[in-house]
ChimeraX commands (.cxc) that place a marker at each C-alpha (Angstrom):
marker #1 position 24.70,-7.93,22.11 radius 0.5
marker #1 position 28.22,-8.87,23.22 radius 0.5
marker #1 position 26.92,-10.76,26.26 radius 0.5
marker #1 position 24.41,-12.79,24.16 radius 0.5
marker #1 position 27.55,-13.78,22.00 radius 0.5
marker #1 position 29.12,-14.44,24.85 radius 0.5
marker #1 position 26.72,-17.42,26.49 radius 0.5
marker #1 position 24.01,-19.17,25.36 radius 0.5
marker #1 position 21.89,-18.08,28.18 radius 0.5
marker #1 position 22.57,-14.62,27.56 radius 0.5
marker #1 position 21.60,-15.08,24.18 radius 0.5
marker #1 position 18.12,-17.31,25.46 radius 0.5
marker #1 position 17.38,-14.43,27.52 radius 0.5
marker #1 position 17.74,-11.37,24.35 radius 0.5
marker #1 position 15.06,-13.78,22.66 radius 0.5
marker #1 position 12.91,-14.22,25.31 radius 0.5
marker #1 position 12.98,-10.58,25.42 radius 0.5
marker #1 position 11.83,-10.12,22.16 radius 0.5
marker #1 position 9.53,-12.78,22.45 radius 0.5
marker #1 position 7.48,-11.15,25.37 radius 0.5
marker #1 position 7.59,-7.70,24.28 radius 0.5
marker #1 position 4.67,-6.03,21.93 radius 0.5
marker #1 position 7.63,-3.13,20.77 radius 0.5
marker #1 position 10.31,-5.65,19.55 radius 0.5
marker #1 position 7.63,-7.70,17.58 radius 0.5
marker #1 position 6.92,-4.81,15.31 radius 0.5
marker #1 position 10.47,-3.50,14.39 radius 0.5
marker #1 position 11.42,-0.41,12.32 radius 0.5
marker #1 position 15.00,-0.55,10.57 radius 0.5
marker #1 position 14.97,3.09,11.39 radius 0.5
marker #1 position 14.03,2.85,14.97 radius 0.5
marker #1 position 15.96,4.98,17.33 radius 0.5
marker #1 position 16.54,1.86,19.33 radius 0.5
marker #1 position 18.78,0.42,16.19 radius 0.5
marker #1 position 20.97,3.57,15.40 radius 0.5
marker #1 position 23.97,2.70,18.00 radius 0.5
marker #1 position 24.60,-0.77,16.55 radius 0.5
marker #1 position 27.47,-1.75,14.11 radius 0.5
marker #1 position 26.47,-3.09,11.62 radius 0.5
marker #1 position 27.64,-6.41,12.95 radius 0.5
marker #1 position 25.82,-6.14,16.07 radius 0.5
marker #1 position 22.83,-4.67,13.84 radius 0.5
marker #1 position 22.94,-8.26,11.60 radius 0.5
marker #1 position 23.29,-10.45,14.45 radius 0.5
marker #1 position 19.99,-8.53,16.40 radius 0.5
marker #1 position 17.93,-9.37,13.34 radius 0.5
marker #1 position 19.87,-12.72,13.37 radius 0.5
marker #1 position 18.66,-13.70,16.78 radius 0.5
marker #1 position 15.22,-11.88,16.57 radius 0.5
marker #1 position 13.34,-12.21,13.45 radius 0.5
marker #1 position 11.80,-15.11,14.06 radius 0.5
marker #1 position 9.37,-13.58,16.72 radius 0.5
marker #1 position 8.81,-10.57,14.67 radius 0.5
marker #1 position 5.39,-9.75,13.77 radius 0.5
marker #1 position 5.83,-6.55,11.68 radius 0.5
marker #1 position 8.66,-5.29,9.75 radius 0.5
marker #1 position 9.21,-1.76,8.32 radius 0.5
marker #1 position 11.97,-1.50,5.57 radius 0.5
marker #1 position 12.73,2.08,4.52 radius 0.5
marker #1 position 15.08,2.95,1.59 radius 0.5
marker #1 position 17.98,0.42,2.54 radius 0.5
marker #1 position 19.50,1.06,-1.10 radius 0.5
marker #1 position 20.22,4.61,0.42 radius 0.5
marker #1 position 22.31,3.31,3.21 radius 0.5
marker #1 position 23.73,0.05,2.42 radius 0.5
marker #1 position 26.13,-0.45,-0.52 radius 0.5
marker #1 position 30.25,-0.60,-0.76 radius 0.5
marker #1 position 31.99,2.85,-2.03 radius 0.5
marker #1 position 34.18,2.52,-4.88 radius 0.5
marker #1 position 36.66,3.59,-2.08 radius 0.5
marker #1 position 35.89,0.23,-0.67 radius 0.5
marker #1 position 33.94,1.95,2.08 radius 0.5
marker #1 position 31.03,0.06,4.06 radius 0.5
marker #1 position 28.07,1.85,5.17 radius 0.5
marker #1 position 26.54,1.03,8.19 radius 0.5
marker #1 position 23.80,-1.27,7.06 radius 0.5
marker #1 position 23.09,-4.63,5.21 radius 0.5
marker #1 position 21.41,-4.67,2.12 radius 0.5
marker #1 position 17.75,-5.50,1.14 radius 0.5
marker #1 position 18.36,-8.84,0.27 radius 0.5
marker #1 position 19.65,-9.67,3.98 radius 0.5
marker #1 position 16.44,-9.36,5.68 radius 0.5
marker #1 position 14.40,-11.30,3.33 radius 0.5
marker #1 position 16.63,-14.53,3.78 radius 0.5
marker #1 position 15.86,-13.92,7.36 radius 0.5
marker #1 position 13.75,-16.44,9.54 radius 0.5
marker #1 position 10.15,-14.89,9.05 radius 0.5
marker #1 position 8.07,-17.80,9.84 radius 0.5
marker #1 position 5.51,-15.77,12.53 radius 0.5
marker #1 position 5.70,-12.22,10.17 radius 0.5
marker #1 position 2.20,-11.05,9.49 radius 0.5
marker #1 position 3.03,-7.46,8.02 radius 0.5
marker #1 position 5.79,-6.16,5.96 radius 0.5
marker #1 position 6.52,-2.67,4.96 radius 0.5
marker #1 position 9.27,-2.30,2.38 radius 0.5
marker #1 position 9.61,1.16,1.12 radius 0.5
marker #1 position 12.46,0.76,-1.56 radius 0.5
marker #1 position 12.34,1.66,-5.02 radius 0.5
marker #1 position 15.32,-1.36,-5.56 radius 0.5
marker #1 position 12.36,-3.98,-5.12 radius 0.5
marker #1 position 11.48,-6.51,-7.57 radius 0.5
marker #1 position 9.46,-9.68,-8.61 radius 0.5
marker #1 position 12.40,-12.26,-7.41 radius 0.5
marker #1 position 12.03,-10.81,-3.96 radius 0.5
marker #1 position 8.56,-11.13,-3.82 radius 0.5
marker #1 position 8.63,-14.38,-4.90 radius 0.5
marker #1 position 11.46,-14.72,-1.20 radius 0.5
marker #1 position 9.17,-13.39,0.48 radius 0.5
marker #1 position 6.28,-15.89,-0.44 radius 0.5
marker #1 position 8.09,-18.26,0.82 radius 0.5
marker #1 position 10.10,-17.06,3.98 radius 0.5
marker #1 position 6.49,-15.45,5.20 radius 0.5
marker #1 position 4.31,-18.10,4.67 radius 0.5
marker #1 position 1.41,-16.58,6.75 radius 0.5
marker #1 position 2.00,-12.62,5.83 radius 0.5
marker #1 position -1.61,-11.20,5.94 radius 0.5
marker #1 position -0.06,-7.29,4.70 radius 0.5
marker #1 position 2.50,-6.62,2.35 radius 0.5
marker #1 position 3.01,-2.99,1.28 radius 0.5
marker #1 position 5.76,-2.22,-1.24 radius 0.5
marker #1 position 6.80,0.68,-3.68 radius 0.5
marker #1 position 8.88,0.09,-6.59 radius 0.5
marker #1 position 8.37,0.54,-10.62 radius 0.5
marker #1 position 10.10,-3.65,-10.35 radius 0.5
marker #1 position 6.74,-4.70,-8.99 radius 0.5
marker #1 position 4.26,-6.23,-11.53 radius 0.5
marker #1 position 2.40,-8.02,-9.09 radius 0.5
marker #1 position 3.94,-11.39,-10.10 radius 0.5
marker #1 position 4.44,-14.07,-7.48 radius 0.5
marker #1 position 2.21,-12.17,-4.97 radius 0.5
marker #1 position -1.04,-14.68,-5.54 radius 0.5
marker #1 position 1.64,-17.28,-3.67 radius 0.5
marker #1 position 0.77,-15.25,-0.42 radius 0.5
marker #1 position -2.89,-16.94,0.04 radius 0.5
marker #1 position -3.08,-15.37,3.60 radius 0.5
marker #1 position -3.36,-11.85,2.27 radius 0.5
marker #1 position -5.60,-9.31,3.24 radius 0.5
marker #1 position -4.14,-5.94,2.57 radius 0.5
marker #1 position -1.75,-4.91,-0.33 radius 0.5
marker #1 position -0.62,-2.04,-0.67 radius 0.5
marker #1 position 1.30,-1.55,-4.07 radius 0.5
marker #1 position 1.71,2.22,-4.80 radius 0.5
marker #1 position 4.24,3.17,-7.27 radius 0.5
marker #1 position 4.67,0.29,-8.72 radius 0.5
marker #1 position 3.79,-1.61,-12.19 radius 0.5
marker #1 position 0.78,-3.95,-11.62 radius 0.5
marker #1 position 0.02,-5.51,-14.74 radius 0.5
marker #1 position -3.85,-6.30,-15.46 radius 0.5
marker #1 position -3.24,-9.94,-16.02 radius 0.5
marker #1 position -1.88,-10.43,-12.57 radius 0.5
marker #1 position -4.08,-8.03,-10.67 radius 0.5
marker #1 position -7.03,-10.29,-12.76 radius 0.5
marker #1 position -5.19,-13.60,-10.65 radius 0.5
marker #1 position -5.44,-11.77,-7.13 radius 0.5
marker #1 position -8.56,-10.62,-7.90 radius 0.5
marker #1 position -9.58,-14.52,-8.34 radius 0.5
marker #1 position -7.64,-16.58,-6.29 radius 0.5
marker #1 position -6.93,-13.94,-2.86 radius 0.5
marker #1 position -9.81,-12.47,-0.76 radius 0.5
marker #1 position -8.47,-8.74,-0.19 radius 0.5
marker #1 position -9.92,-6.34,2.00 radius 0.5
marker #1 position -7.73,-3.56,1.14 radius 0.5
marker #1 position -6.14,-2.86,-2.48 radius 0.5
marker #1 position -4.03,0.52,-2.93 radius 0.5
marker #1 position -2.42,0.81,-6.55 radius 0.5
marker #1 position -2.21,4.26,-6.83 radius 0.5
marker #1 position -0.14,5.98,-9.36 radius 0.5
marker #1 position 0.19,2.70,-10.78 radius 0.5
marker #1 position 2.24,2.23,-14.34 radius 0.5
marker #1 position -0.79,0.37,-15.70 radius 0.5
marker #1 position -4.66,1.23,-16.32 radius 0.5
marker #1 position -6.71,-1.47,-14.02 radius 0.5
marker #1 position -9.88,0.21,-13.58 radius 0.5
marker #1 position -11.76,-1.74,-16.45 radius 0.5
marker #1 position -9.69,-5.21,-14.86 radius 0.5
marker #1 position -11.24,-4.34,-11.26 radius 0.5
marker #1 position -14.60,-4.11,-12.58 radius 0.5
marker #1 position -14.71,-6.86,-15.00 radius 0.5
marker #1 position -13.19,-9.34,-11.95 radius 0.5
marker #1 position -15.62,-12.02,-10.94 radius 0.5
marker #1 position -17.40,-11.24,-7.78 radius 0.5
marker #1 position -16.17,-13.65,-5.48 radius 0.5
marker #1 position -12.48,-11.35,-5.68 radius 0.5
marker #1 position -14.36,-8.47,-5.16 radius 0.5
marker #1 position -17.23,-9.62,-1.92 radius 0.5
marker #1 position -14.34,-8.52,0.64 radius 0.5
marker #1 position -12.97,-5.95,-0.51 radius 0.5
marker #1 position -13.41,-2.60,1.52 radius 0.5
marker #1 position -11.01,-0.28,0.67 radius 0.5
marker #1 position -9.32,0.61,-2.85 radius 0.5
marker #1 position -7.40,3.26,-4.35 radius 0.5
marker #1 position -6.77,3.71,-7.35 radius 0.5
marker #1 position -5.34,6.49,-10.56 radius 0.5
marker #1 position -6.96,7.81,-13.52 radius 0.5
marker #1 position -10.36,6.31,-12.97 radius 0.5
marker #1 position -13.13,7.19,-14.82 radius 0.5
marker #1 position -16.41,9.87,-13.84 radius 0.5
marker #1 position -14.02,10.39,-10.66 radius 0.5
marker #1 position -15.07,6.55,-9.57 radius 0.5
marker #1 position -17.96,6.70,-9.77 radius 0.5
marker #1 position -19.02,3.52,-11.63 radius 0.5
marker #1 position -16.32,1.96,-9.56 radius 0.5
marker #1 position -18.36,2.71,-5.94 radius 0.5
marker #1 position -21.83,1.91,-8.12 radius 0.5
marker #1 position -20.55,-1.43,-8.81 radius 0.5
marker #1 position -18.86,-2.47,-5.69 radius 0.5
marker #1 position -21.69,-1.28,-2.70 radius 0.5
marker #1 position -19.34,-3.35,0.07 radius 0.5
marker #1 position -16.92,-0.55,-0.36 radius 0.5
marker #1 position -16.26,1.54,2.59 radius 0.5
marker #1 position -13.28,4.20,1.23 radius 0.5
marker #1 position -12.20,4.87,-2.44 radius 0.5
marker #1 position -9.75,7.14,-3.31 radius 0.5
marker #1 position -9.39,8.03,-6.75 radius 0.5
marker #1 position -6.25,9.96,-7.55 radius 0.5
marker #1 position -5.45,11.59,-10.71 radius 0.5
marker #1 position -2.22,13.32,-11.21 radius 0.5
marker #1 position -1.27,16.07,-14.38 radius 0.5
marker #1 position -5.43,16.51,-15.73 radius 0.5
marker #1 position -5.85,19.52,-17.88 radius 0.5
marker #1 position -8.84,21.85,-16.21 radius 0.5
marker #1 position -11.29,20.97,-19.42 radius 0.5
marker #1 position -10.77,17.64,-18.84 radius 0.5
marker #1 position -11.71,17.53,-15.49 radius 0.5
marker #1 position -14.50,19.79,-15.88 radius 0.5
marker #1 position -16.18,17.64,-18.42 radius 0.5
marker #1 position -15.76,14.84,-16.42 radius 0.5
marker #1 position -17.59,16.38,-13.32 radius 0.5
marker #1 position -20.63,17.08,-15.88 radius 0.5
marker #1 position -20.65,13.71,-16.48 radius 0.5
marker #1 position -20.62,12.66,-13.02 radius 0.5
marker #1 position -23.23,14.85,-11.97 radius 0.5
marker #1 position -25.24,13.58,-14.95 radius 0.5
marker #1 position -24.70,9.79,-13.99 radius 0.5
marker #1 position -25.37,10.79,-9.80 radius 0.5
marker #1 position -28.43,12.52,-10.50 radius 0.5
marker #1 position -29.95,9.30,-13.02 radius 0.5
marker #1 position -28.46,6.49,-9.93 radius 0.5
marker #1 position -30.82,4.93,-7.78 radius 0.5
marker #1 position -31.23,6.90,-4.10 radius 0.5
marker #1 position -29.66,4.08,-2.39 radius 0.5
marker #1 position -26.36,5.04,-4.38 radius 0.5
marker #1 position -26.65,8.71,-3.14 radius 0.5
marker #1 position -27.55,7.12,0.43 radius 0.5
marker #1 position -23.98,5.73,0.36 radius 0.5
marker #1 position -22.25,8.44,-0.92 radius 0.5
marker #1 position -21.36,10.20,2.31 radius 0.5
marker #1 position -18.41,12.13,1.84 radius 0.5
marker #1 position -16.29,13.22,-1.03 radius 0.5
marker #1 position -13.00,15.15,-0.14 radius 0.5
marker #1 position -9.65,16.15,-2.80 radius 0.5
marker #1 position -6.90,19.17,-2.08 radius 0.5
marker #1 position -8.19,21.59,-4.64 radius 0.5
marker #1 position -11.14,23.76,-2.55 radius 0.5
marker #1 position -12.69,24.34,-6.02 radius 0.5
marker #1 position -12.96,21.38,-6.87 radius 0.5
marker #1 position -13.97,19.94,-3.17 radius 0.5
marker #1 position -17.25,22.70,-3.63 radius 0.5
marker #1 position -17.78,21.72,-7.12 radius 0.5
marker #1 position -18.01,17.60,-5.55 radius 0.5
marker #1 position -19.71,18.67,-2.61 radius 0.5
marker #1 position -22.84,20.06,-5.10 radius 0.5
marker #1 position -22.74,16.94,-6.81 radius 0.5
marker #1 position -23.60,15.02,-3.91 radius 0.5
marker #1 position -25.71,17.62,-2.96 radius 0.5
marker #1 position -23.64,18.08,0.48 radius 0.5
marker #1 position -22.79,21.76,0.00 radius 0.5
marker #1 position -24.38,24.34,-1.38 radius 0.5
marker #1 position -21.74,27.02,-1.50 radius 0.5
marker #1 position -20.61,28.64,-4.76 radius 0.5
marker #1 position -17.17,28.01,-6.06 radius 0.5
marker #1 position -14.75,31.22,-6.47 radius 0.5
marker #1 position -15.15,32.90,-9.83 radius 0.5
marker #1 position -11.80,32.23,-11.23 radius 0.5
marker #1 position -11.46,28.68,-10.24 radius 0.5
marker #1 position -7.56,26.98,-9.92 radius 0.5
marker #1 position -6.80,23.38,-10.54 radius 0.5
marker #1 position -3.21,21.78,-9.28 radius 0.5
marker #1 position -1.35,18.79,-10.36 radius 0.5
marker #1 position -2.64,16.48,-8.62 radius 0.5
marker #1 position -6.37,15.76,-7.34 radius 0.5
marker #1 position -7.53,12.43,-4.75 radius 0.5
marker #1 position -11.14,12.21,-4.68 radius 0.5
marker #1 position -12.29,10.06,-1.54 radius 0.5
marker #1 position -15.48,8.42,-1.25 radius 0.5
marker #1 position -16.00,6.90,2.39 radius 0.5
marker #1 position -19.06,4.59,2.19 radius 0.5
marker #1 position -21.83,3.49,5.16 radius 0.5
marker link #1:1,2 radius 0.2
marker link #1:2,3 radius 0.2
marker link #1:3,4 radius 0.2
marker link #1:4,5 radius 0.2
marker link #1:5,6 radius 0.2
marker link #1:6,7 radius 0.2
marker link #1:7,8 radius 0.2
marker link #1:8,9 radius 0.2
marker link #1:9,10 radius 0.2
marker link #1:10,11 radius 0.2
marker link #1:11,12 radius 0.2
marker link #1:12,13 radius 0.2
marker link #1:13,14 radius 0.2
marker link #1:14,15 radius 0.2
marker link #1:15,16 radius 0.2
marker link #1:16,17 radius 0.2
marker link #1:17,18 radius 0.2
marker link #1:18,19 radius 0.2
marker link #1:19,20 radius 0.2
marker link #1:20,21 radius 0.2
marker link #1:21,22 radius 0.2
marker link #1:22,23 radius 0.2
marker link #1:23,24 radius 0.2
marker link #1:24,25 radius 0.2
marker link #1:25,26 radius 0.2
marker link #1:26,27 radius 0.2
marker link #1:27,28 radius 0.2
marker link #1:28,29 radius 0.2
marker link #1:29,30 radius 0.2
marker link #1:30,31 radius 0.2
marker link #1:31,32 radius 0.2
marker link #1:32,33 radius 0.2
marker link #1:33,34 radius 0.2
marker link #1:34,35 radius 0.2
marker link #1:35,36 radius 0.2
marker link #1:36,37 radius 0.2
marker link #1:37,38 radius 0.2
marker link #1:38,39 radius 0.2
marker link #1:39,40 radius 0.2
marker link #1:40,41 radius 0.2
marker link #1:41,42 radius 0.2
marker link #1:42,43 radius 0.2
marker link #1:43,44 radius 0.2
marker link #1:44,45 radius 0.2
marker link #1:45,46 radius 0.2
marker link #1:46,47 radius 0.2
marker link #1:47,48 radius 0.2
marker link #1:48,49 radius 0.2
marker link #1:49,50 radius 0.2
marker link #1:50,51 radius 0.2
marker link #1:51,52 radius 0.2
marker link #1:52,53 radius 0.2
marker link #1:53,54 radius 0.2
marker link #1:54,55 radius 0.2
marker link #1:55,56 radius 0.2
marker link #1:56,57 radius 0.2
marker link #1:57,58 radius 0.2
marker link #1:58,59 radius 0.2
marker link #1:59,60 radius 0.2
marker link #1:60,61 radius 0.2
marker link #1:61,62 radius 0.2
marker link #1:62,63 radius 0.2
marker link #1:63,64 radius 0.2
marker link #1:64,65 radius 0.2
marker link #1:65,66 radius 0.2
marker link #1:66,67 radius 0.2
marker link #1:67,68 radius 0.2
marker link #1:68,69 radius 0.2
marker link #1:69,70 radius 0.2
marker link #1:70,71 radius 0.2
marker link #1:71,72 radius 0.2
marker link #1:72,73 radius 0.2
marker link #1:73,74 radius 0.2
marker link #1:74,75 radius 0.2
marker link #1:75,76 radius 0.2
marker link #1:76,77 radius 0.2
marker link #1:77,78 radius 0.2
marker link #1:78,79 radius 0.2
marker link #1:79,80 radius 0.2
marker link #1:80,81 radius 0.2
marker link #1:81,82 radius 0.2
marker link #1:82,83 radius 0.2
marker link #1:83,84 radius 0.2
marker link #1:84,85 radius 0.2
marker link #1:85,86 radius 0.2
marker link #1:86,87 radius 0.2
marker link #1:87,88 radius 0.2
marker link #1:88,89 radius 0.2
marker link #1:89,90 radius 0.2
marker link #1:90,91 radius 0.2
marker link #1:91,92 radius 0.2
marker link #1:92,93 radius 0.2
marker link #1:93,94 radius 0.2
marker link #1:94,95 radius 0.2
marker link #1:95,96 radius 0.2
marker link #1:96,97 radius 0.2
marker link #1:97,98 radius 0.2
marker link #1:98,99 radius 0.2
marker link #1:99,100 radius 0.2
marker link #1:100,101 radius 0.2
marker link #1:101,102 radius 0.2
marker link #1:102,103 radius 0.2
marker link #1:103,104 radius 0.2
marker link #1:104,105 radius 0.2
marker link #1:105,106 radius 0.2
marker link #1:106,107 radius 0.2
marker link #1:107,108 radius 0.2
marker link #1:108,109 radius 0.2
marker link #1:109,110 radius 0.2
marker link #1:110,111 radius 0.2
marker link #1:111,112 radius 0.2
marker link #1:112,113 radius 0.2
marker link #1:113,114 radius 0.2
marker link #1:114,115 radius 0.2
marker link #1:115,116 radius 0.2
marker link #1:116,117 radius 0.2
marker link #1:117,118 radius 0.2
marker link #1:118,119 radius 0.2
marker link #1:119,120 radius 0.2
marker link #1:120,121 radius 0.2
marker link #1:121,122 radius 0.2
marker link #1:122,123 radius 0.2
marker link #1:123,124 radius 0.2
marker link #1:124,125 radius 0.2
marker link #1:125,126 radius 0.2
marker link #1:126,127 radius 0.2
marker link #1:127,128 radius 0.2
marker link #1:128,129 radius 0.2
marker link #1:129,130 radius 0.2
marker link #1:130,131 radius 0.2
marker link #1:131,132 radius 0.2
marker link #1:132,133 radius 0.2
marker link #1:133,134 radius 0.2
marker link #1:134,135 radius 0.2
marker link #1:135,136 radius 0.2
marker link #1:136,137 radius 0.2
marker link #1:137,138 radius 0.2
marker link #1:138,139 radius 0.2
marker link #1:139,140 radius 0.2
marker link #1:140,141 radius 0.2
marker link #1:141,142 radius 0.2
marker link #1:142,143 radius 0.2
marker link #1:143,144 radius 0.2
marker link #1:144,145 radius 0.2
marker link #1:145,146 radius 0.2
marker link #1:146,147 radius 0.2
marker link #1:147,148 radius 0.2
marker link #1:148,149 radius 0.2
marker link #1:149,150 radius 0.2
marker link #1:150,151 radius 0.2
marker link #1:151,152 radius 0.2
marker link #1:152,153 radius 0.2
marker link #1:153,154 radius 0.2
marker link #1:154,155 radius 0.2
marker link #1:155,156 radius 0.2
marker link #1:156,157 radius 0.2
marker link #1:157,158 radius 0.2
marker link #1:158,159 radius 0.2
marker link #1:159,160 radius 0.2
marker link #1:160,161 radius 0.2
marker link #1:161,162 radius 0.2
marker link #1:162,163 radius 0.2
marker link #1:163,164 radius 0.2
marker link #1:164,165 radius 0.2
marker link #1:165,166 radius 0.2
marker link #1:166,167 radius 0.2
marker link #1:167,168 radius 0.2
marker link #1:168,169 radius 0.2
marker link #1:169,170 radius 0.2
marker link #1:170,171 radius 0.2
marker link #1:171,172 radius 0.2
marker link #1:172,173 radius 0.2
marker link #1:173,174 radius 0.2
marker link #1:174,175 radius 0.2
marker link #1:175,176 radius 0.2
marker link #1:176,177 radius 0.2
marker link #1:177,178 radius 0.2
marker link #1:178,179 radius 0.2
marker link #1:179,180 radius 0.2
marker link #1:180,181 radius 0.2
marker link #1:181,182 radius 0.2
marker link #1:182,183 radius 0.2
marker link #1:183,184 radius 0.2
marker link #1:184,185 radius 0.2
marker link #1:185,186 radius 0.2
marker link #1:186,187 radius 0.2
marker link #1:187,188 radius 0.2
marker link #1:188,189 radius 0.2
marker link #1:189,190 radius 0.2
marker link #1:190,191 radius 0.2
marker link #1:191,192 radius 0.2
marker link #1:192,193 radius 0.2
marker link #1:193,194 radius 0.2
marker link #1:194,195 radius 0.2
marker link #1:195,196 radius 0.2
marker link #1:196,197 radius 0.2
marker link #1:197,198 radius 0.2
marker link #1:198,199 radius 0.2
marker link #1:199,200 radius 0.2
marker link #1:200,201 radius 0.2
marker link #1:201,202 radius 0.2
marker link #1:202,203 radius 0.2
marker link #1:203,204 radius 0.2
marker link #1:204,205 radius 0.2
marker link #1:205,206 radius 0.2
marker link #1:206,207 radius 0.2
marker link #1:207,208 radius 0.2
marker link #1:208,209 radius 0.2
marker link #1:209,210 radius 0.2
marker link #1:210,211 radius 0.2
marker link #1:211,212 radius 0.2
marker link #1:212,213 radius 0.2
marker link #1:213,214 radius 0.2
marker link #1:214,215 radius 0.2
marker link #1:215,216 radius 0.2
marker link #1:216,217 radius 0.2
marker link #1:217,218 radius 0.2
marker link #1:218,219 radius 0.2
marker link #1:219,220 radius 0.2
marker link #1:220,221 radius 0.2
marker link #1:221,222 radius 0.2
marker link #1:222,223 radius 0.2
marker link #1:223,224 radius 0.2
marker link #1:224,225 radius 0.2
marker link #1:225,226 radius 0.2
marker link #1:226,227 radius 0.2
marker link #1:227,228 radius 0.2
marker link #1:228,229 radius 0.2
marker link #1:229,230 radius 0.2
marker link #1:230,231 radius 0.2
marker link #1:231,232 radius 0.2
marker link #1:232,233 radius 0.2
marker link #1:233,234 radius 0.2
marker link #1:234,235 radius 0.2
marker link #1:235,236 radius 0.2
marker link #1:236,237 radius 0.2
marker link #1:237,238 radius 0.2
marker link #1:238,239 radius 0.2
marker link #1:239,240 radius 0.2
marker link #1:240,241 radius 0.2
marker link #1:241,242 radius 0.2
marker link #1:242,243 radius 0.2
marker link #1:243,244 radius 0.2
marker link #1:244,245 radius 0.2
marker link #1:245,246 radius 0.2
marker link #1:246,247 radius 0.2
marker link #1:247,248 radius 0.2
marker link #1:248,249 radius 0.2
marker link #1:249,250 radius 0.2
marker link #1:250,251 radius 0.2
marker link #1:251,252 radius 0.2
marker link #1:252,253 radius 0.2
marker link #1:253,254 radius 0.2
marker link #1:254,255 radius 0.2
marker link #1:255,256 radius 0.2
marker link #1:256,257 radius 0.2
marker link #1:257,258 radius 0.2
marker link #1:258,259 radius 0.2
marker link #1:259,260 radius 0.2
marker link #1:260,261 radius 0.2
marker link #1:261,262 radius 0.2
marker link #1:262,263 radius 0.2
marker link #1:263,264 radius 0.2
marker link #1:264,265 radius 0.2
marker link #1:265,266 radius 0.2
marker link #1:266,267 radius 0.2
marker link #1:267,268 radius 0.2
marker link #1:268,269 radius 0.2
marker link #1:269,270 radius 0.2
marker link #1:270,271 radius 0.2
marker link #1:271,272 radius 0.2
marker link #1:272,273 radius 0.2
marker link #1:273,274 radius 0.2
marker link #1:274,275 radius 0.2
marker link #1:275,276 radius 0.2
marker link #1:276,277 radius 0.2
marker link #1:277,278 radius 0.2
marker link #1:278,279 radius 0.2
marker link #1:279,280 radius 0.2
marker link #1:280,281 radius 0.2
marker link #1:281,282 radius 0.2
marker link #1:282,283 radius 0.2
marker link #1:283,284 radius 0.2
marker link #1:284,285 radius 0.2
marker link #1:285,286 radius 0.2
marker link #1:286,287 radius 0.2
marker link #1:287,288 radius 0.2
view
């Protein structure tokens, strides 16, 4: 770093270096390769760098960058530095910080015009400004606050092949299924909270699906044993093709995974006779 600033060849040749190698395209603020830079030397890296990068992880900066009330600086910029960075060739970006919010989506619109992944976790994110990334393929969005109305716009206007809103603030089962079909003809993988019959009209109504994972988080025992009777009910009146799909169904409660697995008729082992149900429950349908 102090040669590059020290000649403009040396600092052609730290590009070029970046430029031809796989590892420095997809860059990790936490990467091992980071941790003895100042934080000057840290800036002026991403400085130089970023505009060759092709995938950037962003982990908890909030933790780790912010001025004491001593007047101390931490080692590391904040969140807002690498999204005014050049971005131009970024195709997937990871930011893992629960400071994130809709004006720095609406940044990163427009400093990654051809970002085909965006993953992000934060309560800030309603989903507003993301339909200006027309690229995108994959969003990833658990945490966060997804409001129907703009979930209804991506759903129209952005061809997804993979939607995770998990633990999400808002209910958007009953948005998913009433979006128009040409929102829903690529998408392949979804997960999703608190959806009804454990999915299941959810995996009926979209056959191009090839994972769902339905998560629910905090159900009393009744209520979730009344809802597998009415899942088995509905599996047993669907057409065989459904069932033909239907290949695997796993969650981290064993009674509950052998209760599932006679649904689908996959198992035939009895469940133990006092049965125990935990917090949380992810149902996972992975689809032909």
């Amino acid at each position: 770093m102090s040669m590059a600033r020290s000649s403009p060849r040396f600092k052609e040749l730290l590009c070029q270096v970046v430029w031809r190698k796989a590892q420095f395209r997809e860059v990790s603020i936490s990467d091992a390769m980071l941790a003895p830079l100042n934080k000057q030397d840290y800036m002026y890296f991403f400085e130089l760098t970023s505009a060759h990068m092709e995938k950037l992880y962003i982990w908890n900066v909030h933790k780790k960058a912010f001025d004491s009330y001593l007047g101390r600086h931490l080692l590391r910029p904040d969140l807002t530095f690498y999204l005014r960075l050049d971005l131009t060739n970024l195709r997937e970006l990871c930011i893992t910080d629960d400071q994130m919010n809709n004006s720095m989506i609406q940044t990163v619109t427009k400093s990654c015009p051809d970002l085909c992944s965006l993953s992000v976790s934060s309560a800030y994110i309603t989903g507003k400004f993301i339909v200006g990334l027309p690229n995108l393929k994959t969003l990833v969005a658990r945490e966060c606050s997804v409001e129907p109305e703009y979930l209804a716009e991506l759903l129209t206007k952005l061809q997804l092949s993979t939607l995770d809103l998990t633990a999400n603030k808002h209910k958007v089962e009953q948005t998913i299924l009433e979006a128009p079909t040409v929102g829903l003809v690529h998408l392949q993988r979804l997960g999703i909270s608190d959806a009804q019959d454990c999915g299941f009209r959810i995996a009926e109504q979209l056959p191009q699906l090839k994972e769902l994972v339905v998560s629910y988080q905090d159900v009393q025992a009744e209520d979730q044993c009344d809802m597998l009777k009415t899942t088995k009910e509905l599996v047993e009146s669907s057409t065989p093709e459904f069932l033909n799909r239907l290949q695997m169904i796993l969650c981290n409660v064993v009674d509950m995974e052998v209760a599932l697995e006679q649904i689908a008729g996959l198992e035939t082992r009895s469940p133990r006779q006092s049965p125990k149900f935990c917090e949380l429950l992810k149902i996972i349908y992975k689809c032909k």
